[in-house]
Backbone as a chain_set.jsonl record, in Angstrom:
{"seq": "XXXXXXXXXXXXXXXXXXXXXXXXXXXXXXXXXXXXXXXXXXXXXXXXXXXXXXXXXXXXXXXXXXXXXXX", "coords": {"N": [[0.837, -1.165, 0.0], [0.805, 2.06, -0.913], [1.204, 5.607, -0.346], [1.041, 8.69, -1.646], [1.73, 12.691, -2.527], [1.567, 14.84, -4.361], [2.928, 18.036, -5.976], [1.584, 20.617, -7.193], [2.731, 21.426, -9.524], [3.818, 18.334, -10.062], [5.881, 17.286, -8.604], [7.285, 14.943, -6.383], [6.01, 14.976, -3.356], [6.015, 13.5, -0.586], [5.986, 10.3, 0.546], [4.32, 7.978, 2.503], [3.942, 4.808, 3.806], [2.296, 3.248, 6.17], [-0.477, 2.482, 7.333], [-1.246, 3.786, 9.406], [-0.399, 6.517, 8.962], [0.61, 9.284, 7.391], [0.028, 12.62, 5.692], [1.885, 15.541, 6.613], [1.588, 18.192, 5.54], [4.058, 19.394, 4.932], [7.636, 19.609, 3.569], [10.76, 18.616, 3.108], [11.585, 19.628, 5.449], [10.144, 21.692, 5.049], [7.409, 24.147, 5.962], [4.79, 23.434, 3.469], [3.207, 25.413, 1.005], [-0.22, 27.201, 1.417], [-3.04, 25.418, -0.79], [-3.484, 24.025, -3.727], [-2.935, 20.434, -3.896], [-2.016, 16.665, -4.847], [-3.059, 13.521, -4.478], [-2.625, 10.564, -4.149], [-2.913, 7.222, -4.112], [-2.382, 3.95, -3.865], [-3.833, 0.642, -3.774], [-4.209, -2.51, -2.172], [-7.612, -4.17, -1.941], [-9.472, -5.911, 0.561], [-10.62, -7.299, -0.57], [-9.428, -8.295, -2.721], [-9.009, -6.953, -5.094], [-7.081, -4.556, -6.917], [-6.743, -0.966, -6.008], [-6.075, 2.32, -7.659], [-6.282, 5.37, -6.396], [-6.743, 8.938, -7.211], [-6.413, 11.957, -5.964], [-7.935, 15.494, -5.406], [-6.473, 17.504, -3.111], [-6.764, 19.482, -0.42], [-4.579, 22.353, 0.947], [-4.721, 23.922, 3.514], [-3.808, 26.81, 5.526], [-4.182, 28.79, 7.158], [-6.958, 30.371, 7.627], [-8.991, 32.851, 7.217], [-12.172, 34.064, 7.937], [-14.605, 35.314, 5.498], [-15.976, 38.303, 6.088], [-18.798, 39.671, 5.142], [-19.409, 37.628, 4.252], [-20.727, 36.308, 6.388], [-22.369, 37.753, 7.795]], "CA": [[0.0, 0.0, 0.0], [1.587, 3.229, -1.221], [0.166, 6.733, -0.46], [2.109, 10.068, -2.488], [1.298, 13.582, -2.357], [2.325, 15.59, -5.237], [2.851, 19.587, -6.088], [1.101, 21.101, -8.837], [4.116, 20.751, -10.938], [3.97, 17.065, -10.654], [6.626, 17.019, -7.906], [6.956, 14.082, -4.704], [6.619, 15.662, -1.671], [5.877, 12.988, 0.638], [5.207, 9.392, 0.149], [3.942, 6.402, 3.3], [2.944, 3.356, 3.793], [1.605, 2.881, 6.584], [-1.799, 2.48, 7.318], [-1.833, 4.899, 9.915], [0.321, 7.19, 8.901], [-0.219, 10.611, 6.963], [1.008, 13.94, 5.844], [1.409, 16.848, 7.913], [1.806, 19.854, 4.99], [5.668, 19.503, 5.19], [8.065, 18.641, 2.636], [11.872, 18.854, 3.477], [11.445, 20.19, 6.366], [9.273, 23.331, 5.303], [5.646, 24.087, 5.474], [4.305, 23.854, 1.911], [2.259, 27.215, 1.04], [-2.052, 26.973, 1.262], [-3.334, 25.41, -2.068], [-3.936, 22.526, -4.389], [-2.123, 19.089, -4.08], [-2.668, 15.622, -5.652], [-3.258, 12.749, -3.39], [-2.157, 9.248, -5.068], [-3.221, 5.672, -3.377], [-2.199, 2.371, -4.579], [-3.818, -0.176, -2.2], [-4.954, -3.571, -2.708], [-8.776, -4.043, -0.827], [-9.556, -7.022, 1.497], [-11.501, -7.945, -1.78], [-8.58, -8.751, -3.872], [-8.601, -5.574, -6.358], [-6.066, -3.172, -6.916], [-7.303, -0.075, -6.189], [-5.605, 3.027, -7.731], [-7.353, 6.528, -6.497], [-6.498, 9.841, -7.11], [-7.492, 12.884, -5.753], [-7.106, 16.294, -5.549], [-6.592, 17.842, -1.707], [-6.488, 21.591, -0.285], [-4.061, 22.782, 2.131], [-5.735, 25.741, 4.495], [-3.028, 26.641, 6.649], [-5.002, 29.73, 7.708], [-8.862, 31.255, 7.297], [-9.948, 34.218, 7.922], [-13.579, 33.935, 7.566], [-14.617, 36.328, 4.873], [-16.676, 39.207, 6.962], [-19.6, 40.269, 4.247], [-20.01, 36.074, 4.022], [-21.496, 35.758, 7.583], [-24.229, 38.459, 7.874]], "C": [[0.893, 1.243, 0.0], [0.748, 4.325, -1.086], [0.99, 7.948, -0.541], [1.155, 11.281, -2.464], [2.276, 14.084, -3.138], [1.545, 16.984, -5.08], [1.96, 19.466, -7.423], [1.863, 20.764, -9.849], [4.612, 19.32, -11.09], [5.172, 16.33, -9.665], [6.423, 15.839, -6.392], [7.403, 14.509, -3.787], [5.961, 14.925, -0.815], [5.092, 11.417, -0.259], [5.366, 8.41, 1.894], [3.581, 5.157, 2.768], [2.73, 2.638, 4.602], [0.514, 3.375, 7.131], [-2.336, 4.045, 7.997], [-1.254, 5.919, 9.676], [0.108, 8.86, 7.973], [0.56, 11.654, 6.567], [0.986, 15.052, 6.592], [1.686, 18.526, 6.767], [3.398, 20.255, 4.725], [6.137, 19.344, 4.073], [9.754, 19.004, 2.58], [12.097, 19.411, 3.891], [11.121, 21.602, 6.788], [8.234, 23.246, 5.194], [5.4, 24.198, 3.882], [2.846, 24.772, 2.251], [0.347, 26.535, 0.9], [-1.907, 26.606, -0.625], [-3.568, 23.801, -2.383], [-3.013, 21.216, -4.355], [-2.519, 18.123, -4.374], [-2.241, 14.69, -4.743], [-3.139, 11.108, -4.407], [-2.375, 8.148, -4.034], [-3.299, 4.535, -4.293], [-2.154, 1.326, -3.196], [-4.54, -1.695, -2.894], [-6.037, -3.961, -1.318], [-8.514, -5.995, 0.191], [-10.493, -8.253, -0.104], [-10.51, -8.977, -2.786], [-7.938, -7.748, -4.853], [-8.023, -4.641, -5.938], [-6.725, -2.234, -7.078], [-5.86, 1.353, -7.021], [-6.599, 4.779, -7.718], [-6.559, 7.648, -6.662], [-7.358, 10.91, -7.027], [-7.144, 14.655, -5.526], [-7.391, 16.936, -3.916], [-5.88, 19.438, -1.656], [-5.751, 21.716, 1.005], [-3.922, 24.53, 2.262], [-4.603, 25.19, 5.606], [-3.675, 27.656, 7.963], [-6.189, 30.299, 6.911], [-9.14, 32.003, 8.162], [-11.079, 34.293, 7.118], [-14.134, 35.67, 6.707], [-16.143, 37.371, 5.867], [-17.726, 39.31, 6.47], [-20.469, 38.339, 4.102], [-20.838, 35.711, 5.491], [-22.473, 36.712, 8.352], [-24.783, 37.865, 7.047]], "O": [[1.69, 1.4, 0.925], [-0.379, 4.252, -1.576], [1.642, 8.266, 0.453], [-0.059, 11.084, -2.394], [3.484, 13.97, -2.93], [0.461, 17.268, -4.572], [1.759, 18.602, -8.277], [1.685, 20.002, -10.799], [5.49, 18.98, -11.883], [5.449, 15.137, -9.789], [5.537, 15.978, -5.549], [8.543, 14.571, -3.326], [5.184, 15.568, -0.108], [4.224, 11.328, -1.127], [6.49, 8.233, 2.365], [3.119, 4.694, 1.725], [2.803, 1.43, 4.373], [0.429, 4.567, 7.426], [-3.123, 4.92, 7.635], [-1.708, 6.714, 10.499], [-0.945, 9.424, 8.272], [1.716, 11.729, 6.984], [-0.026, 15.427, 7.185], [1.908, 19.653, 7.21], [3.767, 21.368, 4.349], [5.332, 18.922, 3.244], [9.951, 19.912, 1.772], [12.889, 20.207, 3.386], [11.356, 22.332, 7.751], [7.76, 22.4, 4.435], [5.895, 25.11, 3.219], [1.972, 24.828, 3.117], [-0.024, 25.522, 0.305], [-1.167, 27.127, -1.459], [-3.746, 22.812, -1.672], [-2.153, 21.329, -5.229], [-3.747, 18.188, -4.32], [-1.167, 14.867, -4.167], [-3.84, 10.941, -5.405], [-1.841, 8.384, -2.95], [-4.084, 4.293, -5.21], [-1.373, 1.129, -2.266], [-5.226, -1.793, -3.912], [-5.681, -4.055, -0.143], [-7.601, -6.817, 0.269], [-10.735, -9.44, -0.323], [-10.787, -10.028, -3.365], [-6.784, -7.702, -5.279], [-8.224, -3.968, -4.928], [-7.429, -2.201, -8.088], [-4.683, 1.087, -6.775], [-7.305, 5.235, -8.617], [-5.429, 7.447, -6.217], [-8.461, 11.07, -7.549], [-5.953, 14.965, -5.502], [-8.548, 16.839, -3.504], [-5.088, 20.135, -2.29], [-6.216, 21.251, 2.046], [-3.487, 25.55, 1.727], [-4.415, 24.132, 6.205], [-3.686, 27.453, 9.177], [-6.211, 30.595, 5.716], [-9.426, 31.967, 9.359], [-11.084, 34.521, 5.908], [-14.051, 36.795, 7.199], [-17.199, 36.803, 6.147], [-18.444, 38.985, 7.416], [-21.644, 38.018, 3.926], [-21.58, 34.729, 5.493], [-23.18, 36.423, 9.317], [-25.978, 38.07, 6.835]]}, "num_chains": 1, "name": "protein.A"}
């Protein structure tokens, strides 16, 4: 079971494999900036089948709740 987190530009900034394990926003030992990243899983189920998912994930490092949005 493999699980990758790429940049926009297609770059590997972080790959696990285990189950519980995860990313924290990091990637050689700097915060990566708020925004879009691509989420890659290659797992095989309890079923038998190779799954391959991809997805696309948002990193919010900070929100400031837009003011005019909550009246």
């Amino acid at each position: 079971m493999v699980r990758m987190v790429f940049s926009r530009s297609g770059k590997k900034l972080y790959e696990w494999h285990d189950i519980s394990g995860g990313w924290d926003g990091r990637s050689g030992g700097h915060d990566c900036p708020d925004g879009a990243y691509y989420l890659n899983i290659q797992a095989k189920g309890a079923d038998g089948h190779v799954y391959n998912i991809r997805k696309t994930i948002n990193l919010l490092r900070t929100f400031q709740p837009n003011e005019s949005a909550t009246r």
